[in-house]
N, C-alpha and C positions, 0 to 999 in steps of 0.2 A: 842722928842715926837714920829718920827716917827717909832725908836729904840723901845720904850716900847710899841708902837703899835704891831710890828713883835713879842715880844715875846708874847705877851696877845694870835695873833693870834696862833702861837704855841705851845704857854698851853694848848689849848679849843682842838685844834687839837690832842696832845696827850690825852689828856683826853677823849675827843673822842672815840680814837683810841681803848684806855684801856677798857673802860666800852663797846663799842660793843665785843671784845674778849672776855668777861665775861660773855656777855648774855647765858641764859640757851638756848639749844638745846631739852633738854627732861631730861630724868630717866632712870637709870637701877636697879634691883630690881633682884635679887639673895637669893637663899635660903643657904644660908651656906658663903664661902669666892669669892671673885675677886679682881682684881688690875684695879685701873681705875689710870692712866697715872703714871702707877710705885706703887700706893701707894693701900695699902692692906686695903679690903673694907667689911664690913660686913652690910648685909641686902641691904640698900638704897645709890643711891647714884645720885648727879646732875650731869649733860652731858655737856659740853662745844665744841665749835667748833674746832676741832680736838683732843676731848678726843679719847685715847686708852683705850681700853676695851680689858682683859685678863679674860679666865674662867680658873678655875681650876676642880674641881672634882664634880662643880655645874655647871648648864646651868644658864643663863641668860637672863631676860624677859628686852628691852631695850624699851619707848617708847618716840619717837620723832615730833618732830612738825608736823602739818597737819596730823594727826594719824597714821605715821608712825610705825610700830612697827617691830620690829623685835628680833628673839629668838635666842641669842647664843649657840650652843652645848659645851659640855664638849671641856677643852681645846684648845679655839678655840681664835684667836685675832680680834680684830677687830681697823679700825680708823673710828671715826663718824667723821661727817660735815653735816650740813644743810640740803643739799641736796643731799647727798652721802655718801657710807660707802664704804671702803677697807678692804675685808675682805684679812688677812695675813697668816692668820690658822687656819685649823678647816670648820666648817661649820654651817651657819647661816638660822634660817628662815625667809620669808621675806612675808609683808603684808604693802604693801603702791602703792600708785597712780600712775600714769606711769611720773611723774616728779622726782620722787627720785630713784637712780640708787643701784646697790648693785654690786660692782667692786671685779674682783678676777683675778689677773695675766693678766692685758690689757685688761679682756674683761669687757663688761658693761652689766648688764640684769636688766628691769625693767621691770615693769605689760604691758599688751596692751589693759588689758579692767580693768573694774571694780571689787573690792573685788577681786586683783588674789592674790592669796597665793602658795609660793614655797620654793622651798631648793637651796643653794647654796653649792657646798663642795669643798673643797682642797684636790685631790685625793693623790696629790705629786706634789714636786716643778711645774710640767710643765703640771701637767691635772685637769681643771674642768668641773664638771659635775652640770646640772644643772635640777634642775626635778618639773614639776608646781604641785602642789596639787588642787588647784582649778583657773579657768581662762589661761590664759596662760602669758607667756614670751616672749618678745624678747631678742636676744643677740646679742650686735654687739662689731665689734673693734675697735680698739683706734682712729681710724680713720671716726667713725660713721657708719661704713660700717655694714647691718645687714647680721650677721654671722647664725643664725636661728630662728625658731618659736617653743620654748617647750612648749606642750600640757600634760593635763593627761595622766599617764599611759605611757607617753613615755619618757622619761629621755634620756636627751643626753648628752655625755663626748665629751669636747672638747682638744684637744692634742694641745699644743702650740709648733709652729715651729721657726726654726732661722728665723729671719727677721719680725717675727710679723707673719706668715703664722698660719692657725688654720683647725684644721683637723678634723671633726668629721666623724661620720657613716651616708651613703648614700643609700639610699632604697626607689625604683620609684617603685610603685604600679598601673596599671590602663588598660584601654579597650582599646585594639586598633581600631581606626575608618580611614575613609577616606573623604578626600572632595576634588575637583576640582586635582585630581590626586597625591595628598600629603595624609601621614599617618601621624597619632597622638596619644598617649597615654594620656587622662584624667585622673587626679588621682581624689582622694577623698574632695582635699584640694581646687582644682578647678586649680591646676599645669599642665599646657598644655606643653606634650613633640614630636616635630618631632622627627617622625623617618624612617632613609631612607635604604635598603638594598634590600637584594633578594627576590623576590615572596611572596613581603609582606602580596599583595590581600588573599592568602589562610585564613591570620591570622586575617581578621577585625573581631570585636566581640567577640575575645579573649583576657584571660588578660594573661597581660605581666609584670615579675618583672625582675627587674636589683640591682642589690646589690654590693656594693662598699666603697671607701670613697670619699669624697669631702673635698678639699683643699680651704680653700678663702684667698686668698694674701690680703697687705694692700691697695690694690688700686682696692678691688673689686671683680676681676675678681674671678673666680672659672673654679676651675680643679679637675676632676671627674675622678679617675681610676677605672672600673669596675673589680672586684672579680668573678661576674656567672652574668649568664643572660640566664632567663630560661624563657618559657610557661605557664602557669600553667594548661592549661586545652591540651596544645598537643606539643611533643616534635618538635624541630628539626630547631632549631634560637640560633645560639651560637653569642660570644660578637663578632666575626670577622665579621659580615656580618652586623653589626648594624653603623649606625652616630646618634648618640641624640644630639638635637639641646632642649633648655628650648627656648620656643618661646612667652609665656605668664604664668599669676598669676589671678587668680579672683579678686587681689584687686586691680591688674592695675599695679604690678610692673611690669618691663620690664628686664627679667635676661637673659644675653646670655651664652650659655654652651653649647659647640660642642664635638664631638669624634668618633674618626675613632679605629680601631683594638682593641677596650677597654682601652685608653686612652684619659680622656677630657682636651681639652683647651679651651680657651677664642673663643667665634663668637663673627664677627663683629655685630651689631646692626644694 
């Protein structure tokens, strides 16, 4: 009895098992040909958790649960799941909530507000770029750690390094001020940078750009080599006479990021 109990239980169990594997995910919906998990599709097709999605010489309209949608470019691969897609090749649009992720080579980006809509691409095995059309993105790495904020108009390429290291383009914009004997550069985004060097006092009230790259390791940290570091409105502040410290974020994050002779490492907190 207790024998054809154990298997009763593990029939229901596989059974189970099978029919949530089946459950639909969404649609894709193509004007010409694709391959959804190897096999060659015309017009319509149902979605499954972990359908692969191949375009060929058509893009593809995919729509997913909780109104996820997203549009595959020419020649572009994808893996769906529930709540995430891998994209493998190509490039994808993306229009869903900030619970569904759109993954490409480690890194992860989803919406951070409402209705964001953007682009995801596979520039080459080792760089993505990511660009918002409306609302914006975050991006972070395998490790949750957030790697940037893409906004309209500004598209940023990410360069993946040995170790998980991810490199984009670095560009501090803002006014210099002073308070209680410490300098500061405010940007636009409400990014609060010290800054410490020689006869800084001439330059309060002036803005100051620094241009560079920025490295974020998988534990966080971020490392800033500076390229120029200029005035905008009066010469004569090169990168050797500067330490930038990221001391505050308007939304309350807390980043540390120091550097002496135009090279950053990690500050203590």
């Amino acid at each position: 009895m207790f024998r054809k109990l154990q298997v009763v239980v593990i029939l229901l169990c596989m059974l189970s098992y099978s029919a949530a594997s089946t459950v639909s995910i969404g649609t894709a919906c193509v004007r010409g040909d694709m391959r959804v998990d190897s096999a060659k599709v015309k017009g319509n097709a149902t979605l499954f958790n972990g359908s692969v999605v191949e375009t060929g010489d058509a893009s593809a309209d995919l729509r997913l649960d909780k109104g996820t949608e997203i549009r595959m470019a020419t020649n572009s691969r994808a893996t769906l799941y529930r709540d995430h897609a891998v994209l493998q090749q190509g490039e994808s649009e993306l229009a869903a909530n900030d619970s569904f992720q759109l993954q490409a080579n480690g890194l992860r980006v989803s919406g951070s507000e409402p209705s964001s809509r953007g682009v995801v691409s596979l520039r080459d095995p080792n760089t993505v770029e990511v660009a918002a059309l409306t609302g914006s993105f975050g991006v972070t790495n395998g490790q949750g750690v957030l790697v940037a904020s893409v906004h309209p108009g500004l598209p940023i390429s990410f360069a993946m390094q040995a170790g998980g290291a991810v490199t984009t383009a670095f560009k501090a914009k803002g006014v210099l001020s002073t308070n209680n004997g410490n300098y500061y550069i405010t940007t636009k985004n409400g990014t609060v940078y010290q800054v410490t060097g020689k006869d800084l006092a001439q330059y309060v009230g002036k803005t100051l750009q620094i241009t560079g790259t920025a490295t974020t390791t998988t534990t966080g940290a971020t490392v800033i080599t500076i390229t120029s570091t200029s005035l905008l409105t009066v010469a004569g502040l090169t990168t050797t006479t500067l330490v930038l410290t990221v001391v505050g974020v308007a939304a309350g994050a807390g980043v540390g990021i120091a550097a002496a002779a135009g090279a950053f490492t990690p500050a203590s907190r």
